[in-house]
C-alpha positions in Angstrom: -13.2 -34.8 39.9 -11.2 -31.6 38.7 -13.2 -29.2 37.5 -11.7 -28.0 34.4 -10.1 -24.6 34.4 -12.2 -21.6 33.2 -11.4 -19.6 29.8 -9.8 -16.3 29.8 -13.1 -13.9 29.4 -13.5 -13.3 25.5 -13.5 -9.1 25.3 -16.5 -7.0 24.5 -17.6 -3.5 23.3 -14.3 -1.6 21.5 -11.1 -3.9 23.1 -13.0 -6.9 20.2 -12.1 -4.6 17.6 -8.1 -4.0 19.2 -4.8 -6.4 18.5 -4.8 -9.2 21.2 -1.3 -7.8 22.7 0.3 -4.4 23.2 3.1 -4.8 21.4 0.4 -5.3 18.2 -1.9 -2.3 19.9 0.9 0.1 20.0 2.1 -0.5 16.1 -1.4 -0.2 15.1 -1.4 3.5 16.8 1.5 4.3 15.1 0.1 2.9 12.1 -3.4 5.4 12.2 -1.6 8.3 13.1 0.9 7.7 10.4 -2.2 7.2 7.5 -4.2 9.9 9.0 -1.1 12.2 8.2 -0.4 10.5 5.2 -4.0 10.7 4.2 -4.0 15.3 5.2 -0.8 15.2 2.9 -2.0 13.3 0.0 -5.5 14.6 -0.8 -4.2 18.3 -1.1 -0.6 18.5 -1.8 -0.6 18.7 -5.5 -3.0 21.4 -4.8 -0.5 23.3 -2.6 1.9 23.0 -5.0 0.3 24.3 -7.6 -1.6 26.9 -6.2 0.4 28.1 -3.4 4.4 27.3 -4.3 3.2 28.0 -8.3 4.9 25.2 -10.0 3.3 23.8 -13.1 1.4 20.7 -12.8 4.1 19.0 -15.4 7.2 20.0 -13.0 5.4 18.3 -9.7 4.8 15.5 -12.0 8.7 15.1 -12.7 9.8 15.7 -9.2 7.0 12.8 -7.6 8.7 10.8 -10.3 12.4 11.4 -9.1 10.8 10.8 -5.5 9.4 7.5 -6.8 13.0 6.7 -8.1 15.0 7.6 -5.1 12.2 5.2 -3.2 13.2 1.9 -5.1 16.9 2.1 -3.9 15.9 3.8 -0.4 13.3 0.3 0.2 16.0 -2.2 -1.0 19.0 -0.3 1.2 16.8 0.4 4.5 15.4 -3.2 4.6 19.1 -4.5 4.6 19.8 -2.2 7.5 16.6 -3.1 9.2 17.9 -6.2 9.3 21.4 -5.4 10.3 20.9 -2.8 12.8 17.4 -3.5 14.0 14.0 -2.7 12.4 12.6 -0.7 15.6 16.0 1.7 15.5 15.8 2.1 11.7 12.0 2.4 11.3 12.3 4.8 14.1 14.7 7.0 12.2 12.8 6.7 8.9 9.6 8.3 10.6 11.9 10.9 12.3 13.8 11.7 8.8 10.1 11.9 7.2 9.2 14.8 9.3 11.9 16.4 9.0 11.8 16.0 4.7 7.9 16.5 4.6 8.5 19.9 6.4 10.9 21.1 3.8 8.4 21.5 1.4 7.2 24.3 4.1 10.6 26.1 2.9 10.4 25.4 -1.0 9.9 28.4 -3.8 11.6 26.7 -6.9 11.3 23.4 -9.2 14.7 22.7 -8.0 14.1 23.4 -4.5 11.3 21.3 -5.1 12.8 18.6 -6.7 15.6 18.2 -4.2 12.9 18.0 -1.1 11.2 15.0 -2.6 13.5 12.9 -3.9 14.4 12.7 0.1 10.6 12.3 0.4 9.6 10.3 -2.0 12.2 8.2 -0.4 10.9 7.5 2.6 7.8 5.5 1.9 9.1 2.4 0.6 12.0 2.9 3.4 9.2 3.1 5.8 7.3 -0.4 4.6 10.9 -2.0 4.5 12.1 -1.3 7.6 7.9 -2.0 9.1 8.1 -5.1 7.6 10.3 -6.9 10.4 8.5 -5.1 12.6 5.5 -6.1 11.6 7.0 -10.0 11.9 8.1 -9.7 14.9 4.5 -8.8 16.8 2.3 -10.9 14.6 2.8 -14.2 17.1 3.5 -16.0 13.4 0.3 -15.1 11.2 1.8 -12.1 9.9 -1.1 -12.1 7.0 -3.8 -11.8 9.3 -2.3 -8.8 11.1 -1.0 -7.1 8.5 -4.3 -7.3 7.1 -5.4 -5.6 10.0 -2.9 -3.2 9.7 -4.5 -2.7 5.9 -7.9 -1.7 7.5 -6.8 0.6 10.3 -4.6 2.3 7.4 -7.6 2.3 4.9 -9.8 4.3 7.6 -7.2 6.6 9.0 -6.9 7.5 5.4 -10.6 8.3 5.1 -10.2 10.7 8.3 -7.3 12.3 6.8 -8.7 13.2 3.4 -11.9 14.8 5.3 -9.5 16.7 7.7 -7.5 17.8 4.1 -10.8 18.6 2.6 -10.9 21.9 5.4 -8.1 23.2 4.0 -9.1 22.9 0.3 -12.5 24.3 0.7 -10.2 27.3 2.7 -7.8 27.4 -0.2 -5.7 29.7 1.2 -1.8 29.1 2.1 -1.9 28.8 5.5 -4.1 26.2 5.6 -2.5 24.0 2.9 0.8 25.0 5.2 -0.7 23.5 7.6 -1.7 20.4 6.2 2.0 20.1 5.8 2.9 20.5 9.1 0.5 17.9 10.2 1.9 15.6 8.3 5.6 16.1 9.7 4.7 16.2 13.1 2.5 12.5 12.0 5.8 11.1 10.9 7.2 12.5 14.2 4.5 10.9 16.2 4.9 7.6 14.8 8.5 7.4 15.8 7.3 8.5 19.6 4.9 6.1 19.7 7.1 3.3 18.3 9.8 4.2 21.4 7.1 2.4 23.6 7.1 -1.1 21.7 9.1 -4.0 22.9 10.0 -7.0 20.5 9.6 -10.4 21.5 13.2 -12.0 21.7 13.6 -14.6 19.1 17.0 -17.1 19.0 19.0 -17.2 16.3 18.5 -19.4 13.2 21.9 -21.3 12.2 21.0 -21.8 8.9 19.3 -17.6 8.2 23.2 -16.6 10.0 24.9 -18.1 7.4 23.3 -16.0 4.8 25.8 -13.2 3.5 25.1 -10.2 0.8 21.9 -10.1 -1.1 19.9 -13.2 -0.9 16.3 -12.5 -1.7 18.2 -11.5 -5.4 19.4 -14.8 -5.1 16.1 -16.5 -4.5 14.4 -17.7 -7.4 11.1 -18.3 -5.4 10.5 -15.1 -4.0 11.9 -13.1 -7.0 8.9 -15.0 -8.9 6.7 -14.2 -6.3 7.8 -10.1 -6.5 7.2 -10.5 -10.2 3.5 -11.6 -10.6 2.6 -9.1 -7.1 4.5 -6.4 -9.6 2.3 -6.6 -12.4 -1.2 -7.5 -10.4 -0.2 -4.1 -8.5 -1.2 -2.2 -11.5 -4.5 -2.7 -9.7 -3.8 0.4 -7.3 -3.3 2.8 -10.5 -6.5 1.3 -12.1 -8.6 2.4 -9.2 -6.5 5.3 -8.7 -5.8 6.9 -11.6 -7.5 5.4 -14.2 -10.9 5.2 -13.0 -12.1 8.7 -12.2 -10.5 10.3 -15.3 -12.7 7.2 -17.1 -15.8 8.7 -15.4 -15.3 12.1 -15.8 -14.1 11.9 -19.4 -15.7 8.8 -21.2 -18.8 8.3 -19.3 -22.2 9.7 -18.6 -22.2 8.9 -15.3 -22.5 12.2 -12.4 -19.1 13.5 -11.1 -19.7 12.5 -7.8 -19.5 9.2 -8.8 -15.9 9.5 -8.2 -16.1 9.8 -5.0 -18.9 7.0 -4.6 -17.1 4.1 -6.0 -13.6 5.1 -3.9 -15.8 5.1 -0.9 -17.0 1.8 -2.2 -13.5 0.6 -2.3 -12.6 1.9 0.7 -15.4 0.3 2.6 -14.5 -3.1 1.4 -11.5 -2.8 2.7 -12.5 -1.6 6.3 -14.7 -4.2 6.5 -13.4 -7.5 4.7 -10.1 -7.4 4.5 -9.1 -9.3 7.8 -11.8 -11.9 7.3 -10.4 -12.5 3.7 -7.3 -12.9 5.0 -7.8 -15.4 7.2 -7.8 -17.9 4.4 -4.0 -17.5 3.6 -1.4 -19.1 5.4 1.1 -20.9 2.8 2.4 -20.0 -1.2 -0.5 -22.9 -2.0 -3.4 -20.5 -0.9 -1.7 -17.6 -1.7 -1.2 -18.5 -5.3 -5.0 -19.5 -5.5 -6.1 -16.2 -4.3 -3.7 -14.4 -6.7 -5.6 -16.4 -9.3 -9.2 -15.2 -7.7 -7.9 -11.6 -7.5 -6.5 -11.6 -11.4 -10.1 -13.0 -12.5 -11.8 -10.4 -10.6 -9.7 -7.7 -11.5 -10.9 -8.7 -14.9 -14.1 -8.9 -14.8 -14.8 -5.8 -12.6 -12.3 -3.4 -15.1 -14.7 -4.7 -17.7 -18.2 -3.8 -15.6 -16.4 -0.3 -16.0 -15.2 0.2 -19.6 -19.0 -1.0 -20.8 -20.5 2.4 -18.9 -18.9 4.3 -21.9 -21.8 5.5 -23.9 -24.6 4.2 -21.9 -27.0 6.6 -19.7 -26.3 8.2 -16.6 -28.1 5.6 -14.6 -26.9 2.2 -16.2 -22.8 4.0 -16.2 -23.4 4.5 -12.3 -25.1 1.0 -12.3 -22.2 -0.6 -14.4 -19.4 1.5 -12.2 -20.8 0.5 -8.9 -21.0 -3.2 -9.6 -17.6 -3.4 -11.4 -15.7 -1.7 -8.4 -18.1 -4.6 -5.7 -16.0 -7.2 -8.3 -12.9 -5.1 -8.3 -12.5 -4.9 -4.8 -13.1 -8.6 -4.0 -10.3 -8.4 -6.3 -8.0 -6.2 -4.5 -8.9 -7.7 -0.9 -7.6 -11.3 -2.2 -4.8 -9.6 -4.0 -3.4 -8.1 -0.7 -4.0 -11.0 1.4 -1.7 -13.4 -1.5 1.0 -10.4 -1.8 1.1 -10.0 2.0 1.6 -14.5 2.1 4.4 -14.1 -0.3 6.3 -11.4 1.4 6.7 -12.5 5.0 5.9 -15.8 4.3 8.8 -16.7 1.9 11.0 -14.5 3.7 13.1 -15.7 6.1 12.4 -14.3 9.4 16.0 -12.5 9.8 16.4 -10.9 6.6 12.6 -9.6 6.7 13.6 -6.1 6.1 15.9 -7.1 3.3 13.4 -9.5 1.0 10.9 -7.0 2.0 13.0 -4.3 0.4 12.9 -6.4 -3.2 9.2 -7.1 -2.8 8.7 -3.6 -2.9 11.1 -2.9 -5.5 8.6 -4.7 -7.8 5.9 -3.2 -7.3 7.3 0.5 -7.0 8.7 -0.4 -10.6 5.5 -0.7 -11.6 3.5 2.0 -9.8 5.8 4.7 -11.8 5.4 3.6 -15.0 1.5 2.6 -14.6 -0.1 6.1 -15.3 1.6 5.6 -18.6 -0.1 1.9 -19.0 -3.0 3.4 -18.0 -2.9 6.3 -20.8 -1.6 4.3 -23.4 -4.2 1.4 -23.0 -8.4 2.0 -21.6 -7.9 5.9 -22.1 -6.0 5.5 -25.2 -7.2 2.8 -26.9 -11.1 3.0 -25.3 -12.5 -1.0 -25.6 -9.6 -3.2 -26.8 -7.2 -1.2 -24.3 -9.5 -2.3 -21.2 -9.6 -6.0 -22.6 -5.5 -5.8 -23.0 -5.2 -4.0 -19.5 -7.7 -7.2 -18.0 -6.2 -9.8 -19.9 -2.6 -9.1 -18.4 -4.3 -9.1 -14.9 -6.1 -12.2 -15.6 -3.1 -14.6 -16.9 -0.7 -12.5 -14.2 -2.9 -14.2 -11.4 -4.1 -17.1 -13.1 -0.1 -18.0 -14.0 0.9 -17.0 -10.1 0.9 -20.7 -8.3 2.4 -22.2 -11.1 5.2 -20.0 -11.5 5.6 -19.6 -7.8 6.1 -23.6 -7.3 7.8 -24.2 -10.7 10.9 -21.3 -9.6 10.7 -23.5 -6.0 11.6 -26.6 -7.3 14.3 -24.6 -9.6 15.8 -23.2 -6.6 
């Protein structure tokens, strides 16, 4: 009798908590470095530009908002070539181009100055996530969800790391510390692109029915248009958190200051923690619809938890705040793991970088115009702004499936 062969040893200690292969090891480490730098740059550069170029808080707000302009054409344009040219090239020069942009703002001493450094800037995020997308594709061994949810955690903690590191330089507050913080994050970009010249793509033969696509189809595609849609308007989820919630606290509540930082961490920790188990779950439009609906009910319920610590004490606001982000951020963990189904996984694998250009294009729509939701509704209206605000992200998630599968059969 043959004895049956043994399994591969299961790993232990750290190598359980890496990617199974090292073409999925060596985008992660691209992936940290390039948060951690991200997360130096974000925490303090409205500080440097204030306090160390001089501009006016109003003029940086009007040239992040050109940058978030020039980054809804650069994500469309740079997924096509991702596609055309090959997403390791392109994502290769996207991370190379950020460093150079990022250190521009080293040489800046005027609005326009300013303004000219980040529209190039402010371009390269969404070019970054459309030309990662195939990328990301091409190493997942075909759960793409799962990994990328991976990706989500590792991103989520490099962040963390990055915003202590930037908290030297602010407690410094001097300029060439917040120079420095700069710096960092252009030679991050720069890194990245290194570290991505190690990673080799599995082959994959060519689909006869994805060569015969020409131009733009995902702008063709009634299904995944849908889907961009209903992840666009559940994305104002990002700016509720964001924005929204700590000038809430500060302004409207009784609640201690540093609660800010508490329920962020809160946040934060979810993600770390949950976000790949909760993915796990999603692997077709089906459960990816259902968990749009879970997130948009959640969403709703924990933004309400929050708008009731308005005139309340200190304790029950910090009470109230803490347990609406825990429902909040069961929210945003089933949110991410639905948008992440839609986007690869109505995609078709050779125009990735393309369809993940117009995903992104949704939701970039969305993120420039949501500080003004988020004035005009909960901080404008107090109560019945918050119930507006939740409704829309309840009916957006509950009416995701449906939509998704009625623009399917349309197609």
């Amino acid at each position: 009798m043959t004895a049956a062969p043994a399994s591969p040893p299961r790993p232990t200690g750290v190598r359980r908590l890496l990617p199974a292969t090292r073409a999925q090891r060596i985008l992660t480490v691209a992936t940290f470095a390039n948060s951690f730098g991200g997360g130096m740059f974000t925490t303090a550069s409205v500080l440097y530009f204030t306090r160390v170029v001089g501009l006016p808080a109003g003029r940086v707000a009007v040239g992040l908002f050109g940058g978030a302009m020039a980054g809804l054409i650069a994500g469309v344009l740079v997924g096509r070539l991702a596609d055309q040219w090959g997403a390791k090239r392109v994502h290769i020069g996207v991370m190379l181009g950020g460093g150079v942009a990022i250190s521009c703002f080293t040489l800046i001493g005027s609005f326009w100055s300013f303004f000219a450094v980040s529209l190039v800037a402010g371009a390269v995020i969404p070019a970054d996530e459309a030309s990662k997308a195939p990328l990301i594709r091409g190493v997942a061994e075909g759960n793409p969800t799962l990994f990328i949810g991976y990706l989500r955690s590792v991103t989520n903690l490099a962040l963390a790391f990055g915003s202590v590191a930037a908290g030297f330089a602010i407690q410094i507050d001097s300029r060439p510390a917040y120079l420095a913080l700069v710096v960092c994050r252009a030679l991050a970009y720069v890194g990245c692109g290194l570290i991505l010249l190690r990673l080799r793509l599995p082959a994959t033969a060519p689909d006869p029915a994805e060569e015969k696509e020409r131009g733009w189809a995902a702008l063709r595609d009634r299904t995944y248009l849908s889907a961009t849609l209903v992840n666009a308007v559940l994305s104002l989820n990002y700016a509720a958190s964001g924005f929204l919630l700590p000038l809430w606290i500060v302004g409207h509540t009784s609640a201690p200051r540093w609660m800010v930082s508490a329920v962020l961490v809160l946040n934060m920790a979810f993600v770390v923690l949950l976000q790949v188990p909760v993915s796990r779950g999603v692997h077709d439009a089906r459960t990816a619809g259902r968990r749009m609906a879970w997130a948009g009910a959640a969403f709703a319920g924990g933004l309400m938890l929050m708008a009731f610590a308005a005139g309340t004490s200190p304790w029950t606001a910090s009470a109230l705040l803490l347990t609406g982000m825990g429902v909040f951020a069961f929210g945003e963990l089933w949110y991410a793991a639905a948008s992440y189904e839609y986007c690869f996984g109505l995609a078709p694998a050779r125009l990735q970088g393309q369809y993940a250009g117009v995903f992104g294009l949704g939701s970039g729509a969305v993120e420039a115009v949501a500080p003004a939701v988020m004035s005009l509704l909960p901080l404008g209206m107090g109560l019945p702004g918050w119930v507006a605000l939740s409704a829309v992200l309840l009916f957006a998630g509950l009416g995701s499936g449906p939509l998704v599968t009625w623009a399917g059969g349309r197609r």
